[in-house]
N, C-alpha and C positions, 0 to 999 in steps of 0.2 A: 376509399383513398387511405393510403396506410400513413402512419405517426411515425415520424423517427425523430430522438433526442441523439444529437450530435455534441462530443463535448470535447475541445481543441484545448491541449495543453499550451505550456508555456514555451515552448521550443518552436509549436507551429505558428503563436500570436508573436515570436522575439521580436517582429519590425513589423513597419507598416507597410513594408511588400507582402511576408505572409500573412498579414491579416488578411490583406487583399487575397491572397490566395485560400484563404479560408472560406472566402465570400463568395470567391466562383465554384470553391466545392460544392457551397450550401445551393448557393444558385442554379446548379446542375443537377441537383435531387428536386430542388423543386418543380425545373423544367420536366421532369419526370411523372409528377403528378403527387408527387409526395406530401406532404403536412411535416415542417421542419418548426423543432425548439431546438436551439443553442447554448451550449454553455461554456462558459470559456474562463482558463484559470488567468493569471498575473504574465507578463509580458517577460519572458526567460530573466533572472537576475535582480527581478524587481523587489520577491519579498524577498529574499537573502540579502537586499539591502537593508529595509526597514526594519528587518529584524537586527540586523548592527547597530541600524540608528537607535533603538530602543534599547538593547544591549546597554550601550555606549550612555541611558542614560539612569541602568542600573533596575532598566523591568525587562521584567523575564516570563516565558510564558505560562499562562494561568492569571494574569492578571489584567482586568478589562481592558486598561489602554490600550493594551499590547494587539489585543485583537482588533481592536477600532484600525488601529495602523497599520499590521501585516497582514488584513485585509483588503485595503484600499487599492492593492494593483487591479483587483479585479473588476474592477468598478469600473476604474480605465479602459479596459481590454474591452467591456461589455459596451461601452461608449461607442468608441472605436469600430469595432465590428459593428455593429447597428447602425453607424454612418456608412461604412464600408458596404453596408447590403444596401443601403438607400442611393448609393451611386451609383447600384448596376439596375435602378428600377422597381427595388423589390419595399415593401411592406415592412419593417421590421420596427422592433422598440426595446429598448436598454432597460434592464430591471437588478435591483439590486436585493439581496435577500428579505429584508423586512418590505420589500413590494411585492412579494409572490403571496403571501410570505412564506419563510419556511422557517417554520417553530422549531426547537434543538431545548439539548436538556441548557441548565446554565454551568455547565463545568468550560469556563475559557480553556481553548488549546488543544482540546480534545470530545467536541459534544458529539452530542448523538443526536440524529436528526427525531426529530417524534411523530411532524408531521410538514406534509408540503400539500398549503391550499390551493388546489387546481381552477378557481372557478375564473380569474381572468386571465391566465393563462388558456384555457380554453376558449376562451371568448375571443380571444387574439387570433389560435387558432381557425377558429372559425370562422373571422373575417379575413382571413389568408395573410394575417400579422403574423411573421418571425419573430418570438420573443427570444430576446437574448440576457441569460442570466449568469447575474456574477456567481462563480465558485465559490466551493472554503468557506463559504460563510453562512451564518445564520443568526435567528435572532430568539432571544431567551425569555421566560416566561417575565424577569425585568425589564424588558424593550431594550437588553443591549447587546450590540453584535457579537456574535460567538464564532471562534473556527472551528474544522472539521479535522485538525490535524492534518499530515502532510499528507500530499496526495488529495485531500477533501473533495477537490473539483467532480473525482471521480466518482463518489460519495452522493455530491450534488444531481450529479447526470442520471446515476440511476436511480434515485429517489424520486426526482422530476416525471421520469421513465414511468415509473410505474404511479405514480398521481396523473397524470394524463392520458394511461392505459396505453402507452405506446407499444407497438410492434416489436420494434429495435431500438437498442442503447448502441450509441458508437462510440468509441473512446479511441479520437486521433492523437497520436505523438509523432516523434521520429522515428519509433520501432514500428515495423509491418505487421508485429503479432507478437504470440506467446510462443516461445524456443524451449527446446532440452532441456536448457542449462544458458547461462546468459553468454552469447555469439562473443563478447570481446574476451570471454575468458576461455574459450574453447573453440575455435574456427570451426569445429565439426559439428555444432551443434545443428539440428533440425528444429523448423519450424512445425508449431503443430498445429492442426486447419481446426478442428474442433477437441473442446475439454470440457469436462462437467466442473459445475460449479466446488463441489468438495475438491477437487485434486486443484481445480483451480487458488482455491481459498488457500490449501497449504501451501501450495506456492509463492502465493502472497506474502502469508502468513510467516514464511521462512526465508525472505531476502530478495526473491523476485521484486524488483520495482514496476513491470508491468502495469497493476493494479491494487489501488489502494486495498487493506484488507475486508474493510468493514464496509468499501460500498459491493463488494462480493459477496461476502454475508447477507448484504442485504437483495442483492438480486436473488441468490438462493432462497430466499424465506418469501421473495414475495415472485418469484419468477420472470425475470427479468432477465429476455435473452440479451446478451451482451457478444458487442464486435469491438477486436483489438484490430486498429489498422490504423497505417501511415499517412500524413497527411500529403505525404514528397512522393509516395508512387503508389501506384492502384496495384493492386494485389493481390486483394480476398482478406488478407489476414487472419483471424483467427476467430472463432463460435466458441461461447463459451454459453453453456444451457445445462438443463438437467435429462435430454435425452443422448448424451453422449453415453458408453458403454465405458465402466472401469477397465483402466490397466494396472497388472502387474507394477508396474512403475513406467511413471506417466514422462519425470522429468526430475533434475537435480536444482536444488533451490540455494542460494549461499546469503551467509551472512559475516559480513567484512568485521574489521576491526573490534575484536572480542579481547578482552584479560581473561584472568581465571586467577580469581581469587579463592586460596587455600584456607582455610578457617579453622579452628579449635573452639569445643563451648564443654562445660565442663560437666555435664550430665547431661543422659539418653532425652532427648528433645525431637519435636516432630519437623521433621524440615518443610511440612507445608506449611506452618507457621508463619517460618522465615521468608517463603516466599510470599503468601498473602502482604506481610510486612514490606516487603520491596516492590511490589505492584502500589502497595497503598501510597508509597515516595514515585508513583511513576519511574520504578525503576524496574528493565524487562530483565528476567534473571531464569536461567535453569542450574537445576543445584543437584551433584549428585553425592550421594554418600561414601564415602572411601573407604577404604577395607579399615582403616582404622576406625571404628564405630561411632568415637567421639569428635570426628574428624570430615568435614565438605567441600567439596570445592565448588564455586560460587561462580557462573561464565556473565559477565555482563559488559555493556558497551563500554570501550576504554574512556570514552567521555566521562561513563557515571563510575568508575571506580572512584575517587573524593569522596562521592556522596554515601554510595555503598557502604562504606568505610565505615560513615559516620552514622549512618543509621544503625547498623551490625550494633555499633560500640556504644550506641544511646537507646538502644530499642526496649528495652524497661524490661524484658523477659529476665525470667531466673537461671538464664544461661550466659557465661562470663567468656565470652565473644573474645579472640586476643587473635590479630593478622600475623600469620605466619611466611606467609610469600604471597607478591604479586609478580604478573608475569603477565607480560602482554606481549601482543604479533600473535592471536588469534584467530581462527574461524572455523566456522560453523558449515559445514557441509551437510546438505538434509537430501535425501531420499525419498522422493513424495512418489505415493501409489496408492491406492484404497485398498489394494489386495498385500501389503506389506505386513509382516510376520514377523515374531523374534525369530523363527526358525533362517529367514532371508538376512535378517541382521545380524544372527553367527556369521554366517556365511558369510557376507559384506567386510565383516570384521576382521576375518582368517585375511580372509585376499588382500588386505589394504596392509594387514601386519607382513603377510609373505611378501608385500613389496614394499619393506623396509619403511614404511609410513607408522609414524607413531599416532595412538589415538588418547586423548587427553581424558576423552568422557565419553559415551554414549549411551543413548535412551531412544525408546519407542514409543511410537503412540499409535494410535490406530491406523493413521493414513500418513506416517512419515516414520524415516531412519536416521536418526541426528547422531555425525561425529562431530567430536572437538579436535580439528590437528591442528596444527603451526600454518601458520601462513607461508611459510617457504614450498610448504608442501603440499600448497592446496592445489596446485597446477596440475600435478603428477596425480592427485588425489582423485581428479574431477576428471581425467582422459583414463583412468582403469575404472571408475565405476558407471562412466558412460559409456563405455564400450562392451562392460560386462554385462550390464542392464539392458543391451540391444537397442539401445537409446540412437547408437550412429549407424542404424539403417534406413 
């Protein structure tokens, strides 16, 4: 009899009719012969509140309360549905992170799972109990709640996944699968049926909301076949494993709302530096060097431009930091393939300038093609390199 961890976003739990509706999915694999764990994040809107209410009362995340609070939808949702299965006849039981339990480093906001103890969870299992567990959350080597960052739930599922040696990871939302290039911003995009874990991960990794990045990561390190599908229509969705075959270019990945911050420092200095230093503030940054040698410019989220700023101007380095332009209405257009090349990023590059599209910055890495253009242009940007990439067949 095969294991499947099933794990329903916030969009599928937003009311207590899709809960219900969550409960005759689970119910329907069961009828099947299946062995079902459950995981389920906060009820659509719930932590975007609490995280105001905490806001509003000047904690911000990284700091325990904060987790204790923008945690607690989940707890609800895991309630809720473990009622919702016992209505239709079925076995099930509510569990919240420190009852599994699932150990995590103690960085509030952003931990790392270390370990998830399977032994009552299998024992549930094997009296043919549903356990149902809350997302996002974990508990730290001090016995206090941690989250898993945004997205966590998905984090949870396949951690679960693979502590209970399960078959399949499912991870339902609103979307069917993993696409091109994300459907609202491109009507042509195609869905794709199967992707390996690495192309999957940049995709992640570069603005796909799909799936969290780091419960990706971790399905690839521990093998952990994972399904992307919908909770509102049966469809297949999408395989993501490590027997799929690399492409060329797999899919276009985007990342919204970007500045670009220009800098000056006044001797030859290493710019990994500067980045280690804006990782170390949780700030995501790529920084590339300008023809002027003493001179970077600095792509980061228009949120953390403030902080940016202030870290640049107080970073204790022997380089004399002065803001020269900020500029925002950014974005970040990535290129994701394993077989991706500088030789395909000239190329990318000619084509996107021969269509009047200006490019801000660009860099390569193994398995991606990152431009910086204007957001006006990112429309235009995303229908010639998906159409050149053979992406809309």
């Amino acid at each position: 009899m095969s294991c499947i961890v099933q794990k329903f976003g916030g969009t599928s739990v937003a009311t207590l009719e899709r809960i219900k509706n969550v409960a005759g999915i689970i119910a329907s694999y069961q009828q099947k012969g299946h062995n079902l764990v459950a995981v389920v994040s906060a009820m659509a809107g719930v932590t975007n509140k609490f995280i105001g209410y905490m806001n509003s009362l000047g904690i911000y995340e990284g700091d325990p309360e904060y987790d204790s609070v923008v945690s607690s939808g989940e707890l609800v949702t895991s309630g809720l549905l473990a009622v919702a299965l016992k209505n239709l006849g079925l076995k099930a039981k509510s569990y919240a992170s420190w009852q599994v339990p699932i150990f995590t480093s103690d960085t509030h906001g952003n931990a790392i799972i270390q370990k998830v103890d399977s032994i009552s969870l299998k024992k549930d299992i094997s009296a043919g109990i549903i356990p149902v567990i809350s997302g996002f959350q974990g508990v730290s080597s001090e016995n206090r709640i941690t989250t898993l960052g945004r997205g966590g739930s998905d984090l949870t599922a396949v951690a679960v996944a693979s502590a209970v040696d399960a078959d399949l990871c499912e991870i339902y939302s609103d979307v069917d699968g993993v696409y091109t290039v994300d459907p609202n911003l491109y009507p042509e995009a195609k869905k794709i049926d199967r992707i390996n874990y690495r192309e999957m991960l940049e995709m992640a990794s570069q603005g796909a909301k799909i799936l969290q990045a780091q419960s990706v990561n971790y399905a690839m390190n521990r093998n952990v076949v994972v399904r992307v599908a919908s909770s509102f229509v049966d469809d297949g969705g999408t395989i993501i494993s490590g027997d799929v075959s690399s492409r060329p270019v797999c899919g276009l990945a985007v990342i919204h709302n970007l500045a670009l911050l220009e800098v000056y420092y006044g001797c030859e200095g290493d710019l990994n530096d500067i980045m280690e230093l804006l990782e170390k503030n949780f700030i995501r940054a790529e920084i590339f060097q300008n023809h002027n040698s003493l001179s970077a410019s600095i792509i980061v989220d228009k949120k953390k431009v403030v902080t940016a700023m202030h870290v640049l101007k107080n970073c204790g380095l022997t380089l004399n930091f002065k803001q020269k332009m900020i500029r925002r209405h950014f974005s970040s257009l990535n290129v994701v393939g394993v077989l991706v090349s500088e030789e395909i990023g000239e190329e990318l590059s000619q084509l996107l300038r021969s269509k009047k599209i200006e490019i801000f910055g660009n860099y390569h890495t193994d398995h991606r093609i990152s431009f910086v253009i204007s957001t006006d242009q990112l429309l235009s940007a995303v229908a010639v390199l998906h159409k050149h990439c053979g992406l809309d067949q």
